[in-house]
VMD Tcl script that draws the C-alpha trace (Angstrom):
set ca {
  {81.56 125.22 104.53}
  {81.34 125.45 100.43}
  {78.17 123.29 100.65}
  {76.74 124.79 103.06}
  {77.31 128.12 101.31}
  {76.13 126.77 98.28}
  {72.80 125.93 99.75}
  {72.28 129.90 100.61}
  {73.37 131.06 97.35}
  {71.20 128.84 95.41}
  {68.20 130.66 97.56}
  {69.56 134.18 96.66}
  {72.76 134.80 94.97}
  {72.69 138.00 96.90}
  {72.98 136.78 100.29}
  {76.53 137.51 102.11}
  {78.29 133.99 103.22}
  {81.23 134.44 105.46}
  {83.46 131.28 106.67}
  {85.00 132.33 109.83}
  {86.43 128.52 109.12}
  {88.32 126.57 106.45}
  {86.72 123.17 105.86}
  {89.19 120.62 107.82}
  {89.54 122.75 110.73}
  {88.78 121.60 113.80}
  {86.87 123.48 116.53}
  {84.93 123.77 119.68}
  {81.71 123.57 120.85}
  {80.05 126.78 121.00}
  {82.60 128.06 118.27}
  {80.85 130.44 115.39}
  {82.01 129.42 112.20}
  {80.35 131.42 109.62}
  {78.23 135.02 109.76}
  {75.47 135.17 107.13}
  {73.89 138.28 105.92}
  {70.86 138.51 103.23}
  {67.41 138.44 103.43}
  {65.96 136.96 106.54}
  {63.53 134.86 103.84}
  {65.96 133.62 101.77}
  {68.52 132.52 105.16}
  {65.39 130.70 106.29}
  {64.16 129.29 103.74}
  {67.87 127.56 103.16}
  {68.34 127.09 106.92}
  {67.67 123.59 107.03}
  {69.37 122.25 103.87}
  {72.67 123.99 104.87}
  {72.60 123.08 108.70}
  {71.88 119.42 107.17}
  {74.92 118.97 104.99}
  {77.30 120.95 107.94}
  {76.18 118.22 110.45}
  {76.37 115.16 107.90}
  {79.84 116.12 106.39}
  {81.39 117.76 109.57}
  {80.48 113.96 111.08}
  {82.11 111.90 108.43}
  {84.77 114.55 108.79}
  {85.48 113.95 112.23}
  {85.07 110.19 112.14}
  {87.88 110.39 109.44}
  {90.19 112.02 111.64}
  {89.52 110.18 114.67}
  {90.83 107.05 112.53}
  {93.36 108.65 110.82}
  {95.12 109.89 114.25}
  {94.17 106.30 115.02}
  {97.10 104.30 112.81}
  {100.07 107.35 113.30}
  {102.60 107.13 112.48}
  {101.97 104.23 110.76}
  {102.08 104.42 106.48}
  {98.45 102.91 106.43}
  {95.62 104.42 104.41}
  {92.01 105.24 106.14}
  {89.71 104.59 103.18}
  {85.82 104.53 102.78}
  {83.78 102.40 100.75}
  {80.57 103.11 98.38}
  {78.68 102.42 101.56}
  {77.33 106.36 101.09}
  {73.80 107.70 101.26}
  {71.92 107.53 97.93}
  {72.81 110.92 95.93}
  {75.58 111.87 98.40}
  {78.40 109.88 96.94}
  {80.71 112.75 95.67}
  {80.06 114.97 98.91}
  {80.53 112.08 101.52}
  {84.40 111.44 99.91}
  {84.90 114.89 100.26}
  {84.18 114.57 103.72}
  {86.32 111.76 103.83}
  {89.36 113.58 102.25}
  {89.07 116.43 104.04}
  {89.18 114.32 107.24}
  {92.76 113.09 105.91}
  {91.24 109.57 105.01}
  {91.61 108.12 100.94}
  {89.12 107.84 98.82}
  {88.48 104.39 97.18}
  {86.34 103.13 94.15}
  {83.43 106.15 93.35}
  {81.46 103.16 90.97}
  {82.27 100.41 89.49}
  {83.75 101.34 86.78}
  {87.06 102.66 88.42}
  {88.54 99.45 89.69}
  {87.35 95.49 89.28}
  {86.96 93.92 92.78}
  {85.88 90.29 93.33}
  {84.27 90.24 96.04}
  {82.70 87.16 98.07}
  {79.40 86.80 95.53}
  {81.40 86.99 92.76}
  {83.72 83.78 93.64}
  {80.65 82.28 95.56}
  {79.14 83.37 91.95}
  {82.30 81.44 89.80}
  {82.01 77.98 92.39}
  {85.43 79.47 93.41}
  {86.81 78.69 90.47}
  {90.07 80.29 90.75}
  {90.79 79.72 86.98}
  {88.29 81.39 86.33}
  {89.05 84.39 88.86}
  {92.58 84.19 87.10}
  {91.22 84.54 83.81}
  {89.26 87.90 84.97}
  {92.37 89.40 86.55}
  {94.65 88.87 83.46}
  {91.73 90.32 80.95}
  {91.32 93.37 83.10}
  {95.16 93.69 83.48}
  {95.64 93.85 79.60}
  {92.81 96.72 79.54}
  {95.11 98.27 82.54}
  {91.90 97.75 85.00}
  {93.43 97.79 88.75}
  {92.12 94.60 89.98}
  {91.54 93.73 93.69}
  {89.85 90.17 95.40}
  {88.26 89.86 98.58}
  {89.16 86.95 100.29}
  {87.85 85.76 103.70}
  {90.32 83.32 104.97}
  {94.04 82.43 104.19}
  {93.01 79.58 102.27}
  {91.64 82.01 99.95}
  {94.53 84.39 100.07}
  {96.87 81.95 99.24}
  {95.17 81.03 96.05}
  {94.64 84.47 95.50}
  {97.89 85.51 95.78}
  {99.16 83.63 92.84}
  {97.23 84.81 90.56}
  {98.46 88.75 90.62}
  {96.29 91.25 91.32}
  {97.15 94.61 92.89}
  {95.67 94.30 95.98}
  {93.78 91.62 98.20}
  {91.20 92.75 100.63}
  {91.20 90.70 104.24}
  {87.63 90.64 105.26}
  {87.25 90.14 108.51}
  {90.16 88.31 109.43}
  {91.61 88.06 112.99}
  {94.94 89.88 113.21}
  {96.50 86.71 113.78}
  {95.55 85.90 110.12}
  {96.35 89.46 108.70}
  {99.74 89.34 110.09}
  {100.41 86.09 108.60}
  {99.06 87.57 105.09}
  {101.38 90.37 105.67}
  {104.23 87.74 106.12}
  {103.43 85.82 103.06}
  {103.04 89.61 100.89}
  {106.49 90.42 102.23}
  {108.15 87.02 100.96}
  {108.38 88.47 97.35}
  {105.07 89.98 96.32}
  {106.20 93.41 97.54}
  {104.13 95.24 94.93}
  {100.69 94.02 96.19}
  {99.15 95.94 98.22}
  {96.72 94.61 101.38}
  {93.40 96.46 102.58}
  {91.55 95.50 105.87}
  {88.18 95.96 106.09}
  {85.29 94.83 108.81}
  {85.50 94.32 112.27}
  {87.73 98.01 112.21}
  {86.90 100.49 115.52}
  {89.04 103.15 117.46}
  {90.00 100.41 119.39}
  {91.85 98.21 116.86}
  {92.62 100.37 114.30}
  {96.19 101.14 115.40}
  {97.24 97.23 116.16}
  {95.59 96.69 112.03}
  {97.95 99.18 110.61}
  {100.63 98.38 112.33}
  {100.65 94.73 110.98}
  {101.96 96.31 108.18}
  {98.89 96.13 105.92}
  {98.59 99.53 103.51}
  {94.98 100.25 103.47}
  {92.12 99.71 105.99}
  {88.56 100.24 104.56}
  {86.06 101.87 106.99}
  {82.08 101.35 106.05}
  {80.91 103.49 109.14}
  {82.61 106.11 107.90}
  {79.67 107.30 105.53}
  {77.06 104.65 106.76}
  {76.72 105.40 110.65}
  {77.91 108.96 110.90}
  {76.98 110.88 114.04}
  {75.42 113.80 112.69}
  {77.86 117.00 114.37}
  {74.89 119.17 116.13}
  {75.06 122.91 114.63}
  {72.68 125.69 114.95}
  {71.73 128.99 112.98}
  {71.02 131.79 115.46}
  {69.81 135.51 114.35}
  {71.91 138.21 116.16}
  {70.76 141.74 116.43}
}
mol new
graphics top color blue
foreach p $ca { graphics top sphere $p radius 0.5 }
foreach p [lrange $ca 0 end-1] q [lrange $ca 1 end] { graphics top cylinder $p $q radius 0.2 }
display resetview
């Protein structure tokens, strides 16, 4: 509701923006959730941009939740991905947060994660992927490696980094990761990620894995339809 209030007040700082909702609320279809006053140019003119951020965010919003009530009462994290639409970054994790998911890196600068190019990058040199882990550790960098297999997991569990990302790895295989974490690395954490629906979200989390990272969260979001409508 702030953005799309934001979009009337940048028109006219005079128009009158009234939630009738908080953002995070849910409600039905049909349900008014704002009353607008101002002039009728100004609430036209901004019509479009508002209603366009409301459907977008409500969406991811609602997508959120869906997988969040998806892994109760599990302890596992719903968490997006910098998989967000170009300029949108900031206001898609809001969407995400407010939907009770987690928000993960914003850029690359917030966290170092090796992902598949970067070891297909090193000849999977895990030396060398060592090496990188133990640098960023001194600067206090939170590292994380992608691995794809548990091949790779078992190398990269040796060599210490906070967390290892399974990427799209049968639940046979993430159970068996989360067997291995549990045999004395109990302060790395495990994230999921690919191959995650409504379906199989709930049998993910509870393999015991503490964060499950969600793409289609801000990358296929069904836009929520609304609709501004002048009342006499």
């Amino acid at each position: 509701m702030t953005v799309a209030m934001a979009a009337f007040l940048m028109r006219d700082a005079k128009v009158k923006f009234m939630p009738l909702e908080m953002d995070g609320r849910r409600v039905k279809a049909g349900q008014q959730v704002a009353y607008i006053e101002g002039d009728l140019n100004a609430i036209l003119g901004a019509e479009r941009t508002a209603l366009n951020f409301l459907s977008r965010l409500s969406g991811i919003t609602t997508l959120t939740s869906a997988f969040v009530d998806a892994v109760k009462p599990y302890k596992t994290k719903i968490m997006d991905t910098r998989k967000t639409a170009p300029g949108l970054r900031l206001l898609d994790k809001y969407a995400v947060s407010v939907g009770g998911g987690t928000n993960h890196r914003v850029g690359l600068y917030d966290q170092m994660l090796i992902k598949d190019n970067h070891l297909a990058a090193l000849n999977y040199d895990w030396d060398k992927v060592g090496a990188a882990i133990a640098s960023a550790r001194k600067k206090k960098i939170r590292t994380e490696v992608e691995v794809q297999d548990i091949g790779q997991f078992r190398k990269a569990l040796g060599l210490g980094p906070d967390v290892i990302m399974l990427d799209n790895m049968g639940l046979k295989e993430i159970r068996e990761a989360v067997a291995l974490r549990d045999n004395g690395h109990f302060e790395l954490q495990l994230e999921v990620s690919g191959g995650v629906n409504l379906k199989n979200a709930g049998r993910i989390a509870a393999a015991g894995v503490d964060m499950i990272s969600i793409g289609a969260l801000t990358h296929s979001v069904k836009a929520v339809d609304f609709s501004l409508d002048i009342i006499g």
